[in-house]
N, C-alpha and C positions, 0 to 999 in steps of 0.2 A: 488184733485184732483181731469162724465164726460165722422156697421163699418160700342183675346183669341188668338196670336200664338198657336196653337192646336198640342200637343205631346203628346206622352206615358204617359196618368198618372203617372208611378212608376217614370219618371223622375222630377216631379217635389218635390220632399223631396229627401233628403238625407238619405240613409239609411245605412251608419257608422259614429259611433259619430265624430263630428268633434275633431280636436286637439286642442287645450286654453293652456294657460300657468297656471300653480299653481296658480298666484295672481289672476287672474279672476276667476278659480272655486270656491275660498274663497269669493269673491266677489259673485257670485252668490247665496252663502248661507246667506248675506245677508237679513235684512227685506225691501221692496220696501220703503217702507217709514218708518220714523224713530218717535221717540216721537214729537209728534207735539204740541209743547205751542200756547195759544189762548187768544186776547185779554180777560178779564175780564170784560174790558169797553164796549164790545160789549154784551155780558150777555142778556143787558137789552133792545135793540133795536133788529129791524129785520135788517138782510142783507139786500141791495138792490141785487136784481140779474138783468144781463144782459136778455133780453128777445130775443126769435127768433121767426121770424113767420113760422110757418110749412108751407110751401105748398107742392104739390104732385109732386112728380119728379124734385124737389128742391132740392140741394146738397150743405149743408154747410163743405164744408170739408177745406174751408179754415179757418173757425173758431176752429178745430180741436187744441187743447192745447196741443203742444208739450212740452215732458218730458223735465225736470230742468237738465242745462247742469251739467258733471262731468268729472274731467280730467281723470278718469281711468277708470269709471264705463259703462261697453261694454252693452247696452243692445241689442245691435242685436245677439252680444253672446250668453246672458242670452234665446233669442228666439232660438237660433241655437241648444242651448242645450235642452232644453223641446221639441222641435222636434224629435230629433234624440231621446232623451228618451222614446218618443211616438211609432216609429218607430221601434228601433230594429234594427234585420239584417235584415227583410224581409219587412219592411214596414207595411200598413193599410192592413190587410187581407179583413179584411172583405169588405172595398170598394173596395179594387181590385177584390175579388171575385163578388160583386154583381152588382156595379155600369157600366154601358157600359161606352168605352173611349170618346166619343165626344159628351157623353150627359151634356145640360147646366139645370141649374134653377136659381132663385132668392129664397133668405134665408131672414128671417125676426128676427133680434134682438125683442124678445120678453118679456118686464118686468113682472114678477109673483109674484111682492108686489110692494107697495111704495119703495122709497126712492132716494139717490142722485147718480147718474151716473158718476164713475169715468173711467179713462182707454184706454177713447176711441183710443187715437192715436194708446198706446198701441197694443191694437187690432189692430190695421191697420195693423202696420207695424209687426205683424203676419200674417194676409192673405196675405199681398205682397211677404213676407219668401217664402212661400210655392209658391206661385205664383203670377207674376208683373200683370198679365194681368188680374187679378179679380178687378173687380169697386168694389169700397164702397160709400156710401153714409149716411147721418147720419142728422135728425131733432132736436136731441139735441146734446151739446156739453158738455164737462166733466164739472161739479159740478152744471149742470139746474139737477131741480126734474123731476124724469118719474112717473108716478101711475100704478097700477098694469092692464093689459090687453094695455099697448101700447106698438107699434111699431116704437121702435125710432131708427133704422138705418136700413140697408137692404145691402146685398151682391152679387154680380152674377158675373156667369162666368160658369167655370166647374166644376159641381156635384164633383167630385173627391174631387180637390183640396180647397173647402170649406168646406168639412167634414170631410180631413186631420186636416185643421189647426183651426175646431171648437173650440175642445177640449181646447186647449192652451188659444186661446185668449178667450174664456168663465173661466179660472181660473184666470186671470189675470182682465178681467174686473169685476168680482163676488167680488175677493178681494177688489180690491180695493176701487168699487162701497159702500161695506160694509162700508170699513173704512171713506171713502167721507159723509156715510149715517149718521152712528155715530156720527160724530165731529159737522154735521150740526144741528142733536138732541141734542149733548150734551150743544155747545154753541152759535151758531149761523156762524163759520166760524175757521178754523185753518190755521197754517201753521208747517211747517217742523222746528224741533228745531236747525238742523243742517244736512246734507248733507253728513257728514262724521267727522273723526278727523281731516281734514285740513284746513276747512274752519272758524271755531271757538274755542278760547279756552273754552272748559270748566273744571275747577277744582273742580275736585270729590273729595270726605271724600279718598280716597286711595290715589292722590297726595297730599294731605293736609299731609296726615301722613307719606308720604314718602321724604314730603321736609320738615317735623320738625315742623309744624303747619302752621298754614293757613296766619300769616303773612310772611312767607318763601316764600311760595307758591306763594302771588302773589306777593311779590319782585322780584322771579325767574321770573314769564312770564313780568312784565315789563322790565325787564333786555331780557332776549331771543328774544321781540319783536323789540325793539329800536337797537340792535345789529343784527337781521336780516331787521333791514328796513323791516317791519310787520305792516299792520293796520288791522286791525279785532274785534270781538264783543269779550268783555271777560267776563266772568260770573264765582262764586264762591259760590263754596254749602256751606250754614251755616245751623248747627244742632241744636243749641242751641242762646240763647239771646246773651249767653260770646263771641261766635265767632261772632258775628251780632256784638254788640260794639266791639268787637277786630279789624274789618274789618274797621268799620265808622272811630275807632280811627286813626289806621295806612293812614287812605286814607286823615284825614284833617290835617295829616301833610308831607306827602308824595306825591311828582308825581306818579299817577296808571292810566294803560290802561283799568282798572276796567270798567264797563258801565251797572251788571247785577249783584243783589244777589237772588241768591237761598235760599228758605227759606223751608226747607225739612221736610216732617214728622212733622209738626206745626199745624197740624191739627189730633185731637186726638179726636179716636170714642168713643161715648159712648153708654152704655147697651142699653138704649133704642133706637139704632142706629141712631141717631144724633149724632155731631159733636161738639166739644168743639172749637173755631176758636180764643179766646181768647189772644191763644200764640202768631198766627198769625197777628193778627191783635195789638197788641204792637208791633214786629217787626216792620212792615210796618210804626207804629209811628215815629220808633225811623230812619229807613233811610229818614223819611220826604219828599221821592220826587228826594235826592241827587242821588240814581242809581234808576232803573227799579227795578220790582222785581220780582218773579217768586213763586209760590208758586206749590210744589208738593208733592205728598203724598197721598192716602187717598182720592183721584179723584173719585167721581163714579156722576151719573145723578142726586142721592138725595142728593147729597153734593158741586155740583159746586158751587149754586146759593149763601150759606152761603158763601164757598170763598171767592167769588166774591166779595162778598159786604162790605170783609175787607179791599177792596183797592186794590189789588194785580194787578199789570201791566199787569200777565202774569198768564196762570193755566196750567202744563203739566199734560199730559196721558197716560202712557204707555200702559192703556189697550187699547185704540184707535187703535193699532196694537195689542199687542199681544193676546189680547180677542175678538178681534172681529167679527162676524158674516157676512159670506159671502151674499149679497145681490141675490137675486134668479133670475137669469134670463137666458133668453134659445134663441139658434138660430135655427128659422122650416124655412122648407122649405113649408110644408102644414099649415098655421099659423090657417087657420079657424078650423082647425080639432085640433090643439096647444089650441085654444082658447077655443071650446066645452069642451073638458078635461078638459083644466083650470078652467072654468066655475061650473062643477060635482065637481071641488074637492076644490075649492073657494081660484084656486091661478090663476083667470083669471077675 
């Protein structure tokens, strides 16, 4: 994953929560992004990245990386809602008390450390919430590196309605800038393991045990898929060697929609925190190349590269989300006075 019709400021936010259905507030408690598996092959090479040329009053906004489509998932919702949470019944006090109604400036996205830039659309299409008529503009695009003390995008319009919808789209690019920051440290490049439950099957150790073992399981999805006229990615979590030959056995004499084994918890810590990969790496022998393969467990930065070098198709993370560290970054409007500070306290 990478920002004036002139009215009453109060009117531009909404200040009673909007109405949503059940299924989308469940939705919104969602993680934005999900466990994201990463080639292993790539470990060992750099990314190429896509280059832009900065110039001054330059507006890449048509390079802006628009969000991965979903047939339910509302994120303009998901902005309607952090708004209104923002709000209240009475709105931004404080800029309604302090800010004048027809004062403008320009706001300056400011980075206060390394790392990779996700979000941006994101953000956008939170200042245009709040308000259609604020420009954005933007010198990098989601997943280029920014270094700490640059200014890589810019905002204007009305003081008011930029310092409404600060907040929002600074939690939203923070996160996920983090998680974009992480995946590029940890491997050189990710992607999403899935989108949701409808777009992949994947067969966890809970359906395994719930259709009777793991060759049930994936008789059942090749059966379910071929009777709904289904093509999709199918993947199956093996815990041990016996499910790994159980799997190999049942697939070379059986038709399977099969195309991914998981090879779970095969990677076993030891005291002196290093990794035993051994288990792993006989798995990986014994599917020879017949399906992809997936290796998780046990993931952390001191332990990818041993992974890796088992052969594994694929490496998942679930701390890539659920651990990780929001990347720091701020929007000023006085960016030099942003900078001195940052300067003093050596996040500029």
């Amino acid at each position: 994953m990478s920002l004036v019709q002139r009215q009453h400021p109060q009117a531009t936010i909404p200040v009673q929560p909007p109405q949503f259905s059940a299924k989308l507030v469940r939705l919104c408690r969602r993680r934005i992004l999900r466990l994201p598996p990463v080639s292993a092959q790539r470990i060992f090479r750099q990314v190429a990245r896509m280059s832009v040329t900065e110039k001054p009053g330059i507006s890449i906004q048509s390079m802006v990386i628009k969000p991965p489509s979903h047939p339910t998932y509302d994120l303009q919702g998901v902005i309607k809602l952090a708004l209104a949470e923002d709000a209240g019944d009475r709105g931004d006090v404080t800029s309604l008390a302090t800010i004048p109604q027809d004062a403008e400036v320009e706001a300056h996205f400011l980075a206060k450390e390394d790392g990779v830039v996700a979000g941006i659309a994101l953000a956008e299409m939170v200042f245009h919430e709040v308000d259609p008529s604020l420009k954005v503009e933007w010198s990098r695009k989601d997943g280029d590196s920014i270094q700490k003390g640059l200014k890589f995008g810019k905002v204007y319009g009305t003081a008011y309605s930029i310092i409404v919808a600060e907040r929002v789209a600074l939690n939203f690019i923070q996160r996920m800038s983090g998680i974009a920051t992480l995946t590029k440290v940890l491997i050189g490049g990710g992607r999403n393991h899935r989108m949701g439950l409808f777009d992949m099957v994947l067969i966890k150790d809970n359906h395994i045990s719930a259709a009777g073992g793991v060759t049930n399981a994936v008789r059942a999805v090749y059966m379910y898929l071929e009777k709904n006229n289904l093509k999709m990615e199918v993947e199956v979590e093996t815990r041990t060697l016996d499910e790994v030959h159980e799997v190999l056995n049942y697939a070379s004499q059986t038709k399977t929609s099969l195309t991914r084994i998981m090879l779970d918890n095969m990677v076993v810590p030891l005291p002196n925190g290093d990794v035993d990969v051994s288990m792993l790496k006989e798995a990986v022998k014994l599917i020879n190349g017949r399906f992809e393969t997936e290796a998780s467990g046990n993931v952390t930065l001191e332990t990818v590269h041993r992974i890796g070098g088992t052969g594994v198709t694929y490496i998942s993370s679930g701390a890539l989300t659920h651990s990780v560290k929001a990347l720091d970054i701020s929007l000023k409007i006085d960016t030099e006075l942003a900078l001195q500070v940052g300067r003093r306290t050596k996040r500029a």
